[in-house]
ROGUVO-825513 format. One record per residue: x, y, z of N, C-alpha, C in turn; residue in one letter. Coordinates in pm, whole numbers, padded with zeros to 5 digits, always signed. Atoms other than C-alpha are relative to their C-alpha. Example, Ala and Ser with C-alpha at 12.3 -4.5 7.8 and 13.67 -1.06 7.14 Angstrom:
<nodes>
+00089-00119+00000+01230-00450+00780+00090+00120+00000A -00082-00119-00006+01367-00106+00714-00077+00109+00073S 
</nodes>
This chain:
<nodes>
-00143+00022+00004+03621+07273-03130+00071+00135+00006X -00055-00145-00034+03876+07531-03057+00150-00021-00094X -00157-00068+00058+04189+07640-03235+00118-00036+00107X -00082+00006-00108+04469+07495-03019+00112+00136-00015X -00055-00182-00039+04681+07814-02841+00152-00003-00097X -00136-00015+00048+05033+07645-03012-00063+00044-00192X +00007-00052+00101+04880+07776-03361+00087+00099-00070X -00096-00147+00055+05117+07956-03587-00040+00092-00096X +00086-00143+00066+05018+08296-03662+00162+00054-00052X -00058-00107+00042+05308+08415-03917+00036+00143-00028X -00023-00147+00041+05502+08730-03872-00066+00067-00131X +00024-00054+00140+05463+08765-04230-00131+00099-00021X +00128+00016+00045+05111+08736-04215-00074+00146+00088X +00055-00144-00088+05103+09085-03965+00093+00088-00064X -00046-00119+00020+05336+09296-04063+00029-00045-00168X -00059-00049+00118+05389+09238-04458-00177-00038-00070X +00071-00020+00029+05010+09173-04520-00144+00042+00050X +00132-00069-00071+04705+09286-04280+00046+00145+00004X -00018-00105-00045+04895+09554-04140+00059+00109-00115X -00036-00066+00125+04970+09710-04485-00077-00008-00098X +00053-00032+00096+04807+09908-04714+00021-00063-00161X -00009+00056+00155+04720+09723-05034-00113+00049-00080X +00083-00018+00109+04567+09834-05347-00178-00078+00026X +00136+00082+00030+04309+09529-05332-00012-00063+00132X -00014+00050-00107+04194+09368-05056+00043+00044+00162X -00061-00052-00126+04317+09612-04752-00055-00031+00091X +00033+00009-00144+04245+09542-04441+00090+00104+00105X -00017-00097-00075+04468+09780-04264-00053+00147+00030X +00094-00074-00079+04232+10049-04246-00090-00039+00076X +00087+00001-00158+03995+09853-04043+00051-00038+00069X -00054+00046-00141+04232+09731-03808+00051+00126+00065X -00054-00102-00115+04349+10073-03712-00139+00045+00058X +00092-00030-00130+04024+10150-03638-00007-00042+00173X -00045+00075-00178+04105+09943-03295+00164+00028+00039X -00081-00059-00012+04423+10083-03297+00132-00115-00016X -00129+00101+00053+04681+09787-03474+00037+00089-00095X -00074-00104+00085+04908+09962-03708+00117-00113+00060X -00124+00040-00007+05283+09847-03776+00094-00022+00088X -00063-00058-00067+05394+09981-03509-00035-00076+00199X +00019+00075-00105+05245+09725-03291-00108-00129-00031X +00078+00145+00103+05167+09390-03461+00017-00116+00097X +00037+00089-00102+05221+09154-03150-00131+00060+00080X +00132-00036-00081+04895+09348-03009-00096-00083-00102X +00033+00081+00104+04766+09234-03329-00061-00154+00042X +00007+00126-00043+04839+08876-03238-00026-00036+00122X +00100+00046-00158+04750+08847-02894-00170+00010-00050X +00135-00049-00012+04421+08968-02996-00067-00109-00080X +00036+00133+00134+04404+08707-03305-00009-00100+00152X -00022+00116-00070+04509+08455-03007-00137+00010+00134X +00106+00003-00113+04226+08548-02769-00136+00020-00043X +00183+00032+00080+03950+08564-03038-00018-00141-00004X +00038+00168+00045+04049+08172-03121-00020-00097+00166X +00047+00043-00143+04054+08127-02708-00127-00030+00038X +00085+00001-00111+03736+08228-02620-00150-00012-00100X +00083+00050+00119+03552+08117-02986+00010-00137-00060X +00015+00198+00061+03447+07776-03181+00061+00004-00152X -00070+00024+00123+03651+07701-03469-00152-00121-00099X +00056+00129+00071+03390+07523-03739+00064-00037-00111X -00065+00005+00085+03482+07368-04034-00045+00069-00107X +00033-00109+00117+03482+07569-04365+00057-00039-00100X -00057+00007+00148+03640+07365-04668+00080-00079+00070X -00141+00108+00030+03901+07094-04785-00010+00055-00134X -00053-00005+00130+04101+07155-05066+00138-00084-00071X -00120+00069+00027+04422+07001-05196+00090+00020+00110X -00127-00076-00093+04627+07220-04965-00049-00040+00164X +00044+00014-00193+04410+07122-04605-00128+00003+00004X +00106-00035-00105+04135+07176-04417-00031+00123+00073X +00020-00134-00070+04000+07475-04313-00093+00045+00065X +00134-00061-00125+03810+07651-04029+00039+00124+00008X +00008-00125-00025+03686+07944-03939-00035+00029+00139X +00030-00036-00148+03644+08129-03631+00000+00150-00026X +00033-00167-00004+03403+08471-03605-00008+00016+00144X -00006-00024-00136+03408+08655-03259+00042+00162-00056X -00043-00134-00020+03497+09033-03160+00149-00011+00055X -00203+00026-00012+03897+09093-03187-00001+00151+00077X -00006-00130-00088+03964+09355-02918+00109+00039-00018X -00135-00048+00034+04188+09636-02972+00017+00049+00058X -00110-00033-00146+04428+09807-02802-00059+00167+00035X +00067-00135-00020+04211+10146-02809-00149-00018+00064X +00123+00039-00077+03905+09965-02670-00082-00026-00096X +00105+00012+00077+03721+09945-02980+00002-00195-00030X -00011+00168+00070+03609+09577-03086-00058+00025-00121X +00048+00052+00145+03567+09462-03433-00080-00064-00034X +00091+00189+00045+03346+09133-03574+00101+00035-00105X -00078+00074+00138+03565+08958-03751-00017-00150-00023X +00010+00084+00053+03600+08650-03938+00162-00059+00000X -00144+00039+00029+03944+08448-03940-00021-00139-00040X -00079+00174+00035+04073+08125-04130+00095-00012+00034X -00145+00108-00047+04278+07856-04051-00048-00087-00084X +00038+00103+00067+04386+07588-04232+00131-00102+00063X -00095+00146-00068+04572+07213-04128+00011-00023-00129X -00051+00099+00157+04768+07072-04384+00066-00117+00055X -00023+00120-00045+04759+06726-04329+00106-00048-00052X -00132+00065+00073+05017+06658-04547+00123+00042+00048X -00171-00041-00093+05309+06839-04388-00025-00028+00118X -00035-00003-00177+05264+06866-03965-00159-00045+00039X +00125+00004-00105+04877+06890-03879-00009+00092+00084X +00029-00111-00091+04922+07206-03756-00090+00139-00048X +00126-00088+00023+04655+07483-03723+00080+00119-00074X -00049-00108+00068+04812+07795-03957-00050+00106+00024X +00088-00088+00024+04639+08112-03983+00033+00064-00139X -00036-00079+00157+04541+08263-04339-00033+00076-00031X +00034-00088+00004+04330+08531-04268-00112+00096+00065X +00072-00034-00039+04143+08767-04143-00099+00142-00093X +00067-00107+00085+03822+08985-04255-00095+00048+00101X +00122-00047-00042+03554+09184-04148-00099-00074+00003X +00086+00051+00012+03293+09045-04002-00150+00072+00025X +00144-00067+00029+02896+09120-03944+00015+00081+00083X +00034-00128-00128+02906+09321-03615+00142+00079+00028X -00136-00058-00010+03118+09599-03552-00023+00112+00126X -00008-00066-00116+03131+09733-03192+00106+00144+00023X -00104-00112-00043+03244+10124-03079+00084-00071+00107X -00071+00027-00059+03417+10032-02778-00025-00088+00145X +00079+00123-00123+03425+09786-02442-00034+00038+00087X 
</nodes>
């Protein structure tokens, strides 16, 4: 199964938490390794949108709040380097049925460049 393309990937969710340095949990140092930074967070999301293109969404949990899948693949960045990453989604059946995105992490393989 695939991640349909109308999925909403919240601003929020690029520029006020991947792409920013946090105490716990950061992820914006490994995304600049591929060269995402603030300063260009729709590269970001294209890249989110063409990992869930050309990868299989499985399922990964129900909870109160939805349903959730995951989808690992290499997120290509805008400096040539690829990543392995890991991203959730979750459907909340109870409001729309639409695919969300909630996160992304490091995943097992981590490629210099394409």
């Amino acid at each position: 199964m695939k991640i349909p393309p109308d999925a909403i990937i919240p601003a929020s969710k690029l520029t006020r938490y991947l792409l920013v340095w946090r105490d716990e949990d950061d992820k914006s140092k490994f995304l600049a390794q591929a060269g995402f930074t603030l300063g260009n967070p729709q590269d970001l999301e294209a890249a989110i949108r063409l990992l869930i293109e050309t990868n299989e969404a499985v399922e990964d949990g129900v909870n109160d709040f939805g349903n959730f899948y995951r989808v690992e693949g290499d997120l290509v960045g805008v400096n040539g380097r690829i990543l392995g990453v890991i991203t959730i989604w979750i459907v909340k059946t109870a409001v729309d049925n639409k695919f969300r995105f909630v996160t992304l992490k490091p995943g097992r393989k981590v490629k210099r460049e394409t």
